[in-house]
Structure formats: structure tokens, C-alpha cells
C-alpha positions in Angstrom: 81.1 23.4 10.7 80.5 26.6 8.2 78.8 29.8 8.9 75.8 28.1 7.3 75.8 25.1 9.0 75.7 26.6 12.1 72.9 29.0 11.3 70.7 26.7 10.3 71.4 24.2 13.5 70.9 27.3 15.5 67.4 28.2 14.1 66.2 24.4 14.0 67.6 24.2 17.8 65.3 27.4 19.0 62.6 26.1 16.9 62.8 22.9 18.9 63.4 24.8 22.1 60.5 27.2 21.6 58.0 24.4 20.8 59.0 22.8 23.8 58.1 25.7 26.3 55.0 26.5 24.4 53.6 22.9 24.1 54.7 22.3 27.8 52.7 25.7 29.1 49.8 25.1 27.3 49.5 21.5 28.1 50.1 22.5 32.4 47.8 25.5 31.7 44.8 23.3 30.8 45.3 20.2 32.9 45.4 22.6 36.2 42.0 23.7 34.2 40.4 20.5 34.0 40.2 20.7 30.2 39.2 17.0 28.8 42.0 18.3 25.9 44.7 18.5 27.9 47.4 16.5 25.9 46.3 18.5 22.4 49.2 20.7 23.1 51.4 17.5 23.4 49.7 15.2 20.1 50.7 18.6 18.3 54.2 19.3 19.7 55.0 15.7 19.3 53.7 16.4 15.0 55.9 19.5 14.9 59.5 17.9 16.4 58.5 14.9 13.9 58.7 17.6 10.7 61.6 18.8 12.4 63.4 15.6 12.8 62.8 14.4 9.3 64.2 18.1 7.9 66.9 18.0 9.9 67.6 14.4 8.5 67.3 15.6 4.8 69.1 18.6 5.3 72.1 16.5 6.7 72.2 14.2 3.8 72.0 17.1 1.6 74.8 18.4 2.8 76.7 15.7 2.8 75.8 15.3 -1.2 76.5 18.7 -2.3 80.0 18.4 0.0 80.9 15.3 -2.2 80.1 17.3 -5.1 82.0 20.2 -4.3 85.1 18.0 -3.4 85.0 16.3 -6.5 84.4 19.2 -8.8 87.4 21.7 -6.9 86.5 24.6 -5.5 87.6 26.7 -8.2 85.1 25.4 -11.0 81.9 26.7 -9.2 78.3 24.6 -10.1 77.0 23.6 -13.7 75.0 25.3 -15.6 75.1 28.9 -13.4 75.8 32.3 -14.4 79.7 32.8 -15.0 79.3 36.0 -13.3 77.8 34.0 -10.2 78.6 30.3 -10.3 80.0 29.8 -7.1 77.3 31.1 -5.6 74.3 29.3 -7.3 72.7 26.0 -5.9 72.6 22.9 -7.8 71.1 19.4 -6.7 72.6 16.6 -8.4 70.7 13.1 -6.9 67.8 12.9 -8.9 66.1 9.9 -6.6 67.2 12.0 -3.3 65.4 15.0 -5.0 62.6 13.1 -5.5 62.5 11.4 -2.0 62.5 14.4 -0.8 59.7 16.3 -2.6 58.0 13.7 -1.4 58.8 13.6 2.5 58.6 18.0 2.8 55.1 17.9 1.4 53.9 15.1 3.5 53.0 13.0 0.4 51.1 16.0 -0.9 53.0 16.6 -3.9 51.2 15.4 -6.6 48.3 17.7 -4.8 50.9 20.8 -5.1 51.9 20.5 -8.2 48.1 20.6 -9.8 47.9 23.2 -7.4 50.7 25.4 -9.3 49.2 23.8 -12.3 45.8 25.7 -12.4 47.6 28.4 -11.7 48.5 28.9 -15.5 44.9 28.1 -16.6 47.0 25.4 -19.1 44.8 24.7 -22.2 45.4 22.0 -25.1 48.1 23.1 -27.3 49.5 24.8 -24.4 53.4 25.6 -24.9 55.4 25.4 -21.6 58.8 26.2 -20.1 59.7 24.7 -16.5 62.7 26.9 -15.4 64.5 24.7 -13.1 62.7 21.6 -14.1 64.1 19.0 -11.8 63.5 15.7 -12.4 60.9 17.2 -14.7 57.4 16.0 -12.0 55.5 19.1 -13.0 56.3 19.2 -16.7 54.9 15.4 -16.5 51.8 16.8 -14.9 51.2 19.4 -17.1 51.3 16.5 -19.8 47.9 15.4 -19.2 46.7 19.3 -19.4 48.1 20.6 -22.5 47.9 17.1 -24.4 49.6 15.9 -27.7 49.4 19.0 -29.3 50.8 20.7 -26.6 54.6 20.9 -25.9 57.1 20.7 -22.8 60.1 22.4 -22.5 62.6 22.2 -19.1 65.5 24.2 -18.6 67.6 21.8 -15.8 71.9 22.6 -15.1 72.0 19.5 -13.6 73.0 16.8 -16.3 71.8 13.7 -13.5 68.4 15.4 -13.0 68.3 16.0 -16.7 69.0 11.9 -17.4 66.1 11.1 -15.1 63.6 13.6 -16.0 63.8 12.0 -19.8 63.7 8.7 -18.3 60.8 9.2 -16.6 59.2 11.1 -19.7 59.9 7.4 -21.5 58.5 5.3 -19.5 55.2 7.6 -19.7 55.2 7.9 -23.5 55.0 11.8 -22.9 57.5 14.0 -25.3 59.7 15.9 -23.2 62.6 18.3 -24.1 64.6 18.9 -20.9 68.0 21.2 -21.5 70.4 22.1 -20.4 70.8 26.2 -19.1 70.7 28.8 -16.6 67.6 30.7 -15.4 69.6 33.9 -16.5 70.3 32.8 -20.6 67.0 31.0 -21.6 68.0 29.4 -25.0 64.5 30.1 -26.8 63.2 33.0 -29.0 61.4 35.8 -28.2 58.2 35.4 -27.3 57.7 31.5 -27.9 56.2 30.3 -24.8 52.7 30.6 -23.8 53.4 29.7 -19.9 56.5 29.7 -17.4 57.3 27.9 -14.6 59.3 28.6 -11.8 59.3 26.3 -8.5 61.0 26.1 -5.8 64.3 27.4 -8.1 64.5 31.1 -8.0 66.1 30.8 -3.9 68.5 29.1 -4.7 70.1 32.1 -7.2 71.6 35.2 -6.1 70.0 38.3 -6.3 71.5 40.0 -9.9 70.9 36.5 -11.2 67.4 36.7 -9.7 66.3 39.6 -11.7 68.2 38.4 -14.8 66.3 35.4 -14.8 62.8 37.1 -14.2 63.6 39.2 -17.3 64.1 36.2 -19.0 61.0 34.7 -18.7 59.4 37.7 -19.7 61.4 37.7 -22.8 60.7 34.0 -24.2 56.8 34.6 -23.4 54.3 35.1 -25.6 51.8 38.3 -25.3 48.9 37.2 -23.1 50.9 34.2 -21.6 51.4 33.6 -17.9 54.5 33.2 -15.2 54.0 31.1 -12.5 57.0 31.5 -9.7 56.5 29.4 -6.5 58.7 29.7 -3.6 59.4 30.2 0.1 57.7 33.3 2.0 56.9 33.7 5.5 53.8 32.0 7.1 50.9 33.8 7.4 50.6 33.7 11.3 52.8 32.3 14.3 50.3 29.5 14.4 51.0 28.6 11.1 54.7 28.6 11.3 54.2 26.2 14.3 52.4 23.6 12.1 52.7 24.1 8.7 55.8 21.6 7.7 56.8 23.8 4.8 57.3 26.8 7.8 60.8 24.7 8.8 62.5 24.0 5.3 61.5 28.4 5.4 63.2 28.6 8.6 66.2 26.5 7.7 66.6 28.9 4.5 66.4 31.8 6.0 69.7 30.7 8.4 71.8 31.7 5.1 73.5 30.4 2.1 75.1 31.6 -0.9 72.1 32.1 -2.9 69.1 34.9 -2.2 67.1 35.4 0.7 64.3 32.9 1.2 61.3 35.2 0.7 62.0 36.0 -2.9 58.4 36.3 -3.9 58.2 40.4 -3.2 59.1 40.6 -7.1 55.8 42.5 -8.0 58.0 46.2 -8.9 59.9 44.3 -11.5 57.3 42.4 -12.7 55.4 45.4 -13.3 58.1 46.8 -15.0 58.7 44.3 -17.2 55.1 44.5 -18.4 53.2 42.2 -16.3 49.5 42.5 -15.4 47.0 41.1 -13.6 49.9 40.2 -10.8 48.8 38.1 -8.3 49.9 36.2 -4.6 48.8 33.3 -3.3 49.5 30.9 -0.6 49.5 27.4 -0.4 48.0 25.9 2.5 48.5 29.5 4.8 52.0 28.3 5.2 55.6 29.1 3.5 54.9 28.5 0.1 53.5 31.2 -2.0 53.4 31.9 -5.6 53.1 35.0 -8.0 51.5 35.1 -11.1 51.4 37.5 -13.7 50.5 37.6 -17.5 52.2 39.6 -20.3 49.8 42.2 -21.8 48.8 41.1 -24.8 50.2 44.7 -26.2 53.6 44.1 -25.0 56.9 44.2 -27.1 59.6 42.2 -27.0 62.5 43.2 -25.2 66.0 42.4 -25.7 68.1 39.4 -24.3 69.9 40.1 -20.9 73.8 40.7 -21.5 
């Protein structure tokens, strides 16, 4: 078992472990009170080991996936599409229905709910130009579809070339014109200041740190004055509560054991996004769990800057 294996069966174990004693005391401490709520504590331990027993079954299986991967590819020609400075160290998913699948189960069915939620976000008009960094199998460029309309257009930036296959295939069967390519979050192959609103979900983990701050510069680059980023990821939960019940508080918890990529609170990226010549930045929270976003808009006096080396 690797270093990261074991981390993140250690913090699901005392995850389990600590619900356990908790649920327990709380359920004795109000039946020797008479409470007519006595088994509350146990309907909502019973809810949290559920989330934990379906993350623990997705992490397994993607583990075993990206193990296949890795054994097929050698384990000197680190993952497609990453930085060459940083390629063995980047994440990328390459089952486009297990991607899905799971999108699906971690959000509780909720996803088509989150995604408008990181939707308004970017206040998307008609006409709208959009970038998905990270697309996926391209679910919130689809959505954004309905926003921006024909005269709109949707860009996605995906490594991996199965994802890339799907998200198209799904963009057919909608009649909705998609361009999905393929690139790293670090080397965005579009002009200065052509976009008018960038996406980030659920991506920028999953790159290490220098690759991090490359790719934030880049976003900055391709948008237009006035034009908004919109990064969603992992940060911690708002209280203990929280972390208890929120489902999105475990896949946090399971980051945070380690990988090769960044820490899993990478949304404190406010300094550089100032920097860069971002106003207006904002957090938010989804649900007063783990997920979070920050959003920012490019003053509409801002230059262009040059491409990262």
C-alpha cells in the first residue's frame, strides 16, 4: 500500500471511528434524558458512514483505474497533457462514464443543481464566450449552453483524450457546438484577452503548486477586460457540524491525506489574483460545506500580460 493509500485509509478510519463515539454519546446522553429524539444521533450517524462507505468505494475503484493507467503508460512517461516540468505529478482521470458516475454519487444527485450554481456565478449573458479549464466530460460547458445561446461559444481545455471523445459526444447528441481541446491549465492555447468567462472546477487540486499559479496567470491572460474567473474547489467546512454531515466534507478529508498534486484547500488564491489585476474578488460556499469558489473580474483597464514561459 503507498504513502497515500494509507493516509487516506487512516483519515476515513478516524472519521468512522470519531462518528461512532460521538453518535453513540449523544444517542446514551438523551435516552438516560428521556428525550422523545433519542435515536436522531443514530438516523444521522447511520447517513454519515453511508457517504463514507460509498467514497471509500469510489476512491477504491479509482485507484485501481489510475493504477491500470499508470502500468500501462510506464512510469517514466508521467500523465497527458501536464506541464513537462511537472507531469509526474499532475492528476489525470481517464474513464469518462466512471467520472460521470461519480459526479453524480459525491453530490448526492445534486449536480445538475451545482453546476447552475457555479453557473450564476459568471452572471453568463447571450453571446457569452467561455473557457472550461479542466472541462471533463464537458457537463458544465453543456449547461452553460442554454445561458449563452447560439451566438455564444464554448471552449474546454481537457488532457484527457477519453474524456475529450465523450464530452463531444455528448455535445452531438444535444445539437450544442462544442470545442473541447486538448492542453494543460499552465499553456492555454488562445489569444490574449479572448474569453469573456473562465471556469475552473474541481481541477486546480489536482496540479502542483508552480503549476497552480502558472495556470491562474493563464486565465488571467486569455480574458477579456471586464470578464470573470470562476475557480471551484475543496476548502475546509465551515464548522465541525458541517464536516460531520456535509458529504463533500469526506472527498475534503480523503484529499487532504496527500497526493502528488496541491494541497486540498487551494482556494486562498486572493494575493495572486489581486496581483494579477483582479477585482471585485469574492468567496463563497456551497451548501456551508467543502466546496467553495472564488470569483474575480479583470478591470476593465487592465493590460494584457505576457504568456507564462
Amino acid at each position: 500500500m503507498t504513502a497515500h493509500a494509507r493516509n487516506n485509509h487512516r483519515a476515513l478510519t478516524l472519521t468512522v471511528l470519531l462518528v461512532l463515539v460521538l453518535g453513540g454519546s449523544f444517542t446514551l446522553i438523551l435516552y438516560t434524558r428521556g428525550s422523545s429524539w433519542w435515536y436522531a444521533p443514530l438516523a444521522a450517524m447511520a447517513l454519515v458512514l453511508a457517504h463514507a462507505a460509498a467514497l471509500g468505494g469510489i476512491v477504491f475503484v479509482a485507484a485501481r483505474l489510475t493504477g491500470r493507467r499508470r502500468a500501462a503508460n510506464g512510469a517514466t512517461h508521467g500523465h497527458e497533457g501536464a506541464s513537462p516540468l511537472h507531469q509526474s505529478e499532475s492528476i489525470v482521470l481517464h474513464s469518462p462514464r466512471l467520472y460521470d458516475w461519480m459526479a453524480s454519487l459525491i453530490t448526492l444527485g445534486r449536480e445538475a443543481k451545482l453546476r447552475q450554481w457555479t453557473l450564476d456565478l459568471a452572471d453568463l449573458r447571450a453571446g457569452t464566450v467561455v473557457l472550461d479549464v479542466g472541462c471533463g466530460t464537458g457537463t458544465l460547458l453543456l449547461a452553460a449552453a442554454e445561458r449563452v445561446g447560439r451566438s455564444g461559444t464554448l471552449h474546454g481545455i481537457e488532457p484527457s483524450a477519453e474524456m475529450r471523445a465523450h464530452a463531444r459526444h455528448k455535445a452531438e447528441t444535444r445539437d450544442v457546438s462544442l470545442q473541447v481541446v486538448e492542453g494543460s491549465a499552465d499553456a492555454l492555447p488562445y489569444p490574449p484577452a479572448s474569453i469573456d468567462a473562465v471556469f475552473c472546477t474541481l481541477a486546480l487540486h489536482h496540479l502542483p503548486g508552480p503549476v497552480q499559479e502558472a495556470a491562474i496567470r493563464e486565465m488571467r491572460r486569455v480574458l477579456r477586460p471586464g470578464g470573470r474567473v470562476v475557480i471551484v474547489d475543496w476548502q475546509r467546512p465551515t464548522s465541525f457540524a458541517s464536516a460531520l454531515t456535509d458529504p463533500f466534507s469526506f472527498i475534503f478529508l480523503l484529499h487532504r491525506g496527500g497526493h502528488n498534486a496541491s494541497p486540498a484547500d487551494v482556494l486562498d488564491i486572493e494575493p495572486s489574483m489581486t496581483t494579477l489585476g483582479f477585482e471585485g474578488i469574492a468567496r463563497h460556499r456551497y451548501s456551508n460545506g467543502a466546496l467553495g469558489a472564488v470569483v474575480g473580474r479583470l478591470g476593465s483597464g487592465t493590460g494584457p500580460i505576457e504568456p507564462h514561459d
